[in-house]
C-alpha positions, 0 to 999 in steps of 0.5 A, a space after each residue: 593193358 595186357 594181362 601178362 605184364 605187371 599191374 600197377 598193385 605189382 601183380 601178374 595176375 595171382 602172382 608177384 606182389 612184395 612180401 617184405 619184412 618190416 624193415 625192407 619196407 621203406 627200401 622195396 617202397 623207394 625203389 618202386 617209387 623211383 625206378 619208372 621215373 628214373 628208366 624212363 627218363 631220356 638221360 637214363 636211356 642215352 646212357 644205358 643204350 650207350 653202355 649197350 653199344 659201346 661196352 657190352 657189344 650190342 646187338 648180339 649177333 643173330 645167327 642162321 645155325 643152318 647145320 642145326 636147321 637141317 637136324 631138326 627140318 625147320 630154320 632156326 635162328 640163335 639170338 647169340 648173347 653169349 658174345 656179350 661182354 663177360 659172356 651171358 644175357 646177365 650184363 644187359 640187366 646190371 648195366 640198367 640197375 647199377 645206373 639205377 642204383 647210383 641215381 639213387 644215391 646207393 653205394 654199396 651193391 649186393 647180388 646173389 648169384 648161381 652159375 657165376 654169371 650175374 655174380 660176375 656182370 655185377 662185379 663188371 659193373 661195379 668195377 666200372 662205376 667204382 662202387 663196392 661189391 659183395 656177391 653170396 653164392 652157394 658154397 656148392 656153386 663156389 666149388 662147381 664154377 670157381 673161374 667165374 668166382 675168381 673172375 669176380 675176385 679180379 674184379 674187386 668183388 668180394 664173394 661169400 660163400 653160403 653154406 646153408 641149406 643145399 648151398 646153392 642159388 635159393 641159398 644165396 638169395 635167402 642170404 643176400 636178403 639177410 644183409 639187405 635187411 642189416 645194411 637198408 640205407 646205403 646197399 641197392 640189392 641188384 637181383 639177377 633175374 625176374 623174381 623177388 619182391 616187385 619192383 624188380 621182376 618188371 626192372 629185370 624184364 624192362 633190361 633184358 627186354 633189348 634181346 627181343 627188340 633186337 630180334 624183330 628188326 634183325 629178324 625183319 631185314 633176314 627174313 622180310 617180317 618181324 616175328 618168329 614161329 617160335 621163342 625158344 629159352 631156357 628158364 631158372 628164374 626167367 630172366 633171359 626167358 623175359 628178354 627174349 618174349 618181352 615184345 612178343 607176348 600178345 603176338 600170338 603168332 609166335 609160339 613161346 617154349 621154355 624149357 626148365 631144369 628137369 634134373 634126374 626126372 621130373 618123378 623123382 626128388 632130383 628135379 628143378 623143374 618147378 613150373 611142373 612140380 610146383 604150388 602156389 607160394 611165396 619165396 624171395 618177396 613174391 608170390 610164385 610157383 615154389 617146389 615146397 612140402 605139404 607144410 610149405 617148407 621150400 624143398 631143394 631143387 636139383 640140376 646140372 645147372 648152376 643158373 637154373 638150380 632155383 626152387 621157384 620161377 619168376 611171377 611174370 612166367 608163373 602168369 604165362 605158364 597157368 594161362 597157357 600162353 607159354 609151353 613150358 618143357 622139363 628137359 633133364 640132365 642127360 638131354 641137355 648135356 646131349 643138346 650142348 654137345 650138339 651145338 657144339 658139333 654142328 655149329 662150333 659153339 659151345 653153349 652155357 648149360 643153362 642154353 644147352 636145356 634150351 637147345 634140348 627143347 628142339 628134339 621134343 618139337 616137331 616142326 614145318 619146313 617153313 618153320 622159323 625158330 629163335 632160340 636164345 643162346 644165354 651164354 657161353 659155356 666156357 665156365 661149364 667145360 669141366 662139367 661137361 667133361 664130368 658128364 659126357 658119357 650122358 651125350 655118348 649117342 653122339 659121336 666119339 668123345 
């Protein structure tokens, strides 16, 4: 079995596990005990893959950006996720687990959410399935991406906004656990990304897997094989980091490069970047990497970036990064408002910051001609216009804004 994917005890090596209190014990227990059955049965697959095609739009496109291949002196391909249904990677996972949720007899559905964009395909799915939905997002994340609140508010979802700590994404998850502890018998918790306590790294992993099983046959009828030189994806908690590495982790062939949030610098307090500043800890029901104190106390992380605004990484990557089969890069705020002006010049696509981090990643790379890359494009950035407006003197070495 490969030593990067989950054991049967929950773990990535040193890092996973469930780390509970007593009272999620029975919930975290059943869902470990019934999701494998569940997606692996052929009614789960029929319905999901239908859903897939017919209501989220699969498969995403996967576009030769070849003014960005000629900047950067290699072929690049952009897995192009941003034009799925509600505009990110996110509708692949809660499509899987709200089908999950309901086999399960749940009625009530949570999530926590940062940039929106989870909030937003959970609140789509509920909609769907006519179940009810309540998302915790932090206050500081309300205020910086209220369309997609609203769009969640349209979607009958009620969203609450969190007003501890630095109010936004660990904030939001801490929340959303309380209420999973005070409502365990009707509410499915759907968590947004490869972290928290197992089962969920490997559900989420399993849902956006679709990305990289697409990228081997769609790479195969454009360029004759099917695997790239290099993976390219931003990471928060590492969802969409998953899905675009999923059938490519033992391939060692292809070099895989996340690119996380840097912030203000990795040297100052100001940085989400916790693969290179973080120890070995538990957070959100896993053990992981964590940006915490001497004491243990989780510090606050900080980016531009709603969605990888997060203190600590999912255990599947925390196992990747210690055992060096991925590059894991810090780019900062500066470099990724730069890159998603980029993108937007040279290709007419505006990216989600979040994928802007990832595009950043190409300018600290040097590439043989011959070279073909993949860079997954995890979503639009039509929620982040205002912040890109906010911040544009930071990209002013390109063109005229």
């Amino acid at each position: 079995m490969s030593e990067f994917f989950v054991d049967e005890q929950g773990f990535y090596g040193n890092f996973g596990g469930a780390y509970v209190p007593e009272i999620l014990y029975k919930c975290v227990h059943d869902l470990q005990q019934a999701y494998l059955p569940i997606i692996e049965s052929d009614d789960f697959k029929r319905e999901y893959h239908a859903l897939l095609k017919d209501y989220v739009g699969r498969p995403s496109p996967l576009y030769e950006a070849k003014r960005l291949s000629a900047r950067y002196g290699c072929k690049i391909y952009l897995k192009r996720e941003d034009l799925n249904h509600t505009g990110a990677h996110k509708i692949n996972n809660t499509i899987g687990q709200i089908l999950l949720a309901k086999k399960m007899g749940k009625t009530r559905i949570i999530a926590e959410t940062g940039a929106g964009q989870h909030g937003v395909a959970t609140a789509t799915v509920c909609a769907l399935m006519g179940m009810q939905c309540e998302v915790f997002m932090g206050k500081t994340d309300v205020e910086r991406q209220h369309t997609n609140v609203e769009r969640m508010r349209m979607l009958g979802a009620q969203v609450h906004p969190v007003t501890t700590g630095n109010m936004t994404l660990s904030d939001a998850c801490s929340e959303a656990i309380r209420d999973w502890c005070c409502h365990p018998q009707d509410t499915y918790y759907l968590v947004g990304s490869t972290m928290g306590p197992h089962p969920y790294p490997d559900i989420v992993a399993r849902m956006q897997s679709v990305i990289s099983e697409e990228i081997k046959w769609q790479l195969n009828e454009k360029i004759g094989r099917d695997y790239p030189d290099y993976l390219i994806a931003c990471i928060g908690g590492g969802s969409n980091a998953a899905g675009t590495i999923y059938h490519y982790i033992d391939d060692l062939r292809v070099r895989i490069v996340l690119a996380e949030a840097g912030g203000h610098g990795i040297d100052t307090d100001y940085t989400a970047a916790t693969i290179h500043c973080g120890s070995e800890g538990i957070l959100h029901g896993a053990r992981t990497l964590v940006m915490q104190t001497d004491e243990g106390q989780i510090k606050e992380a900080f980016t531009i970036s709603a969605g990888l605004d997060y203190p600590g990484i999912g255990p599947m990557h925390a196992n990747m990064a210690v055992k060096k089969r991925s590059k894991v890069l810090a780019v900062n705020d500066d470099e990724a408002i730069y890159a998603g002006y980029e993108l937007t010049r040279l290709e007419g696509i505006i990216p989600a910051i979040e994928s802007a981090h990832a595009l950043a990643a190409l300018n600290k790379l040097s590439f043989n001609s011959d070279d073909v890359v993949v860079l997954t494009v995890s979503g639009r950035g039509d929620k982040d216009v205002q912040t890109y407006l906010n911040n544009k003197s930071l990209a002013k070495e390109y063109g005229n804004f």
